[in-house]
C-alpha positions in Angstrom: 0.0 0.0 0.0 3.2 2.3 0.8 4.4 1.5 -2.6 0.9 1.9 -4.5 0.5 5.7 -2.6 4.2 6.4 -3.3 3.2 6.0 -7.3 -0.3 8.1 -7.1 2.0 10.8 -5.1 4.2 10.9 -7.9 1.7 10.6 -10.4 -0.7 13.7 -9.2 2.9 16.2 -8.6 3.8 15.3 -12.5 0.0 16.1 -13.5 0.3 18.9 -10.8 1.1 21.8 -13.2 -0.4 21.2 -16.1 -3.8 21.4 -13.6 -3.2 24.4 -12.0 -3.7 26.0 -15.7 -7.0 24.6 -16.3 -10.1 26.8 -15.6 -13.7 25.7 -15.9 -15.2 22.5 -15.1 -12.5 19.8 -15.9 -13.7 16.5 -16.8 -11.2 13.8 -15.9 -11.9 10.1 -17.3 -9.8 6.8 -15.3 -9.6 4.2 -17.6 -9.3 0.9 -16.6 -9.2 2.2 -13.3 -8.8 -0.9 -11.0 -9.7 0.2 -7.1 -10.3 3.9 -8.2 -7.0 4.8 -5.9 -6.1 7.1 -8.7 -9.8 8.2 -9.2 -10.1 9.3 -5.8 -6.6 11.3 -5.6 -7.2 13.0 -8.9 -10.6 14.3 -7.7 -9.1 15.1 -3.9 -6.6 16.9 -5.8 -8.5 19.5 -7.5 -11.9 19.7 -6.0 -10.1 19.7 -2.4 -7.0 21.4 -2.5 -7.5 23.6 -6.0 -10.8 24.2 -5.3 -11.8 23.6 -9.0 -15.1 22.4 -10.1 -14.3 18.9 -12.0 -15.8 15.5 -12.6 -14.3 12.6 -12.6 -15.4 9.0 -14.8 -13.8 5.7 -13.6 -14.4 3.0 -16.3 -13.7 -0.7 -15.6 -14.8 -4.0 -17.0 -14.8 -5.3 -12.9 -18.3 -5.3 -11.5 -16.4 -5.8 -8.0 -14.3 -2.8 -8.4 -17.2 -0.4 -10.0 -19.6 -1.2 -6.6 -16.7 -0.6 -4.4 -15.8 2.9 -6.0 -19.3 3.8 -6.4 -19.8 3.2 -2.5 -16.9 4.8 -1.6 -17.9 7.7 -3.7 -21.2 7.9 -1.6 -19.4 7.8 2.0 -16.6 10.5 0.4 -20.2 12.5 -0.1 -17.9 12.5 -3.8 -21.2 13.3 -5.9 -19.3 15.1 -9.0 -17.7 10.9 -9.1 -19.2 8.3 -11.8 -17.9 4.7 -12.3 -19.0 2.5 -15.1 -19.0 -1.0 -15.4 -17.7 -1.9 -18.8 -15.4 -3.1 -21.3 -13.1 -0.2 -22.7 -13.6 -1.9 -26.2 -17.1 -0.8 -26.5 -17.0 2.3 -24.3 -17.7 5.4 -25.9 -17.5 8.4 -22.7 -21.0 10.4 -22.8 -18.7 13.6 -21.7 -16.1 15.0 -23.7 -12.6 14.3 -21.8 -10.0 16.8 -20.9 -8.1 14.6 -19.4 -7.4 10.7 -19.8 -5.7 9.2 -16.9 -4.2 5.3 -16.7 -2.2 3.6 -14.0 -1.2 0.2 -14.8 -4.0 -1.1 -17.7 -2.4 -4.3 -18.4 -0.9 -5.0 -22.0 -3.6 -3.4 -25.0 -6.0 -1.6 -22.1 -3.2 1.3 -22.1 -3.9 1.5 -26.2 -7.5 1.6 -25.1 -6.7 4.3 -22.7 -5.1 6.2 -25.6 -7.8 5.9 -28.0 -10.2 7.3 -26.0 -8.1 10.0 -25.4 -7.6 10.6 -29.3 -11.0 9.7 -30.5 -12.2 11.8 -27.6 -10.5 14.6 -28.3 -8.8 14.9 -24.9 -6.2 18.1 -24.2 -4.2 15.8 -22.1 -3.0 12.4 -21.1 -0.8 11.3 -18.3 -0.8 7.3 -18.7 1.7 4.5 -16.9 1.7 1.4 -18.7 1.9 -1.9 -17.3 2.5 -5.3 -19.0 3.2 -5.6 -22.6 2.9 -8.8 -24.6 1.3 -7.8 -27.8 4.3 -7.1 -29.9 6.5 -9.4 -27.7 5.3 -12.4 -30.4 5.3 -10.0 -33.4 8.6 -7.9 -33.7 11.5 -9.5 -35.3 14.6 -7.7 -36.8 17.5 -9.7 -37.7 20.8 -7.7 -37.0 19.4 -7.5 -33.3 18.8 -11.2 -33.6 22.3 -11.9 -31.5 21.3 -9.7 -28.9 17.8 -10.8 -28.2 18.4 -14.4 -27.9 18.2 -14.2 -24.0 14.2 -14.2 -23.5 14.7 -11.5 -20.9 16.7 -8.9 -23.7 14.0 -10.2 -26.0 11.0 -9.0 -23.3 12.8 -5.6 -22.5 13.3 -4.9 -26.1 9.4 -5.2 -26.8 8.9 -3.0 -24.0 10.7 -0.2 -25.4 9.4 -0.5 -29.1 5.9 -1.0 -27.8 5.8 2.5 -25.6 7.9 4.2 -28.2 5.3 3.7 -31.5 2.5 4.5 -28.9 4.3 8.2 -28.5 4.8 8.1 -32.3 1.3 7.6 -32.5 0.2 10.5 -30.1 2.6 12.6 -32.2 1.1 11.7 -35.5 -2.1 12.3 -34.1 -1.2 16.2 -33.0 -0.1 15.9 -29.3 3.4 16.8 -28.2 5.0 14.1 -25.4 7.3 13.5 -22.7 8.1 10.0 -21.3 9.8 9.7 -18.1 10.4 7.4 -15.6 7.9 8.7 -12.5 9.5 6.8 -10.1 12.0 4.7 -8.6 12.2 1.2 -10.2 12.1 0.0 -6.3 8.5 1.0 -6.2 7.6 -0.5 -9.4 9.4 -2.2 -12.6 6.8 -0.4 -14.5 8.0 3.3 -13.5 7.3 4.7 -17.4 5.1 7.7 -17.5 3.9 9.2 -21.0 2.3 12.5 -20.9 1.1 13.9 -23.8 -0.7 17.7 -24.9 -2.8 18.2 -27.9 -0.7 21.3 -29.6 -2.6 20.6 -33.1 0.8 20.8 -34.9 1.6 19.0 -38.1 3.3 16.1 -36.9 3.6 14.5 -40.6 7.3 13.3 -39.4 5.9 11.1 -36.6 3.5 9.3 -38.8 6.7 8.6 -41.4 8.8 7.4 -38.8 5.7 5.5 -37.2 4.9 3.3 -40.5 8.5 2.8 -41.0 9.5 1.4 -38.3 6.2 -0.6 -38.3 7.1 -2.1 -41.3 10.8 -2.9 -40.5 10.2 -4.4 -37.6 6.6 -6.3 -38.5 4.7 -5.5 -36.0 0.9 -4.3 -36.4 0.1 -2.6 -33.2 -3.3 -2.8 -32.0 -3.7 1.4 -31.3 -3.5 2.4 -34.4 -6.3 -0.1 -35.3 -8.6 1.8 -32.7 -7.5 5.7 -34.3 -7.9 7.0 -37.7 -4.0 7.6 -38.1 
């Protein structure tokens, strides 16, 4: 639990600024938001301490997790909160976003979590991925063949290119981004935070460098199936 607060800590001071800017009534969407942790820190965060009218949408495909948040909601007398029960495939958010969050969606969720923050038009997103495995079966490229014949190299490897064409991809599709590491490896392994800010500028580059490397390294990612690139 130390090491779970430690990473919404760090995760709310990185999304710290950018929120202070925002005026109006901000509308914050979780997805795949698990126990809400981040839900419930995000909307402490500006409806407690900036004193900024905001509401905030949890979406999870665990009917477990959706009754606990809502409840929780209740007894926080959190009224401005609404969690839905459902599968991000087929979710399509009833208010526009300006903000998608994501801690930890496991493997595609996070290009779920990215969709709906393109599709949706959001100005931001601040999103931690968790496990990948999607191009870990795809991605071949034979001068790196040597170094990826330890399973471990290989894993690391599809890590790397997985998180870097999803920034392409946010670049292509008009937002500028930073990826950092958030926090210490000792909390988590999976410390990578991507924020991204719709500037609207012609990112024509990204999408070259997005196909290409697509193509040289045979992979089909599942995010750009879920965008109009």
């Amino acid at each position: 639990m130390i090491r779970k607060y430690n990473q919404i800590d760090h995760f709310i001071e990185l999304a710290a600024d950018y929120l202070k800017k925002l005026s109006g009534e901000i509308e914050v969407l979780d997805c795949a938001c698990g126990k809400s942790y981040l839900s419930f820190a995000m909307n402490y965060y500006l409806r407690d301490c900036l004193k900024k009218r905001c509401h905030v949408t949890g979406v999870d495909y665990s009917k477990t997790v959706i009754e606990t948040s809502r409840k929780s909601a209740c007894e926080l007398g959190y009224s401005n909160m609404t969690f839905i029960e459902t599968d991000l495939n087929y979710f399509i958010p009833k208010r526009t976003p300006d903000i998608v969050i994501s801690l930890h969606a496991c493997d595609t969720a996070t290009d779920l979590a990215i969709a709906a923050g393109i599709n949706g038009g959001a100005k931001a997103m601040f999103i931690v991925p968790c496990c990948h495995k999607e191009l870990l079966a795809q991605y071949s490229y034979a001068p790196f063949e040597p170094l990826l014949k330890h399973g471990v190299f290989r894993a690391r490897q599809a890590d790397l290119i997985t998180d870097s064409l999803r920034c392409l991809i946010l670049e292509a599709c008009g937002y500028s981004v930073i990826a950092q590491e958030y926090i210490s490896p000792v909390e988590t392994p999976k410390n990578l935070l991507i924020r991204a800010f719709k500037d609207g500028k012609n990112q024509k580059r990204a999408k070259e460098d997005y196909l290409k490397l697509k193509q040289l390294l045979g992979v089909n990612p599942k995010l750009e199936t879920l965008i109009q690139l």
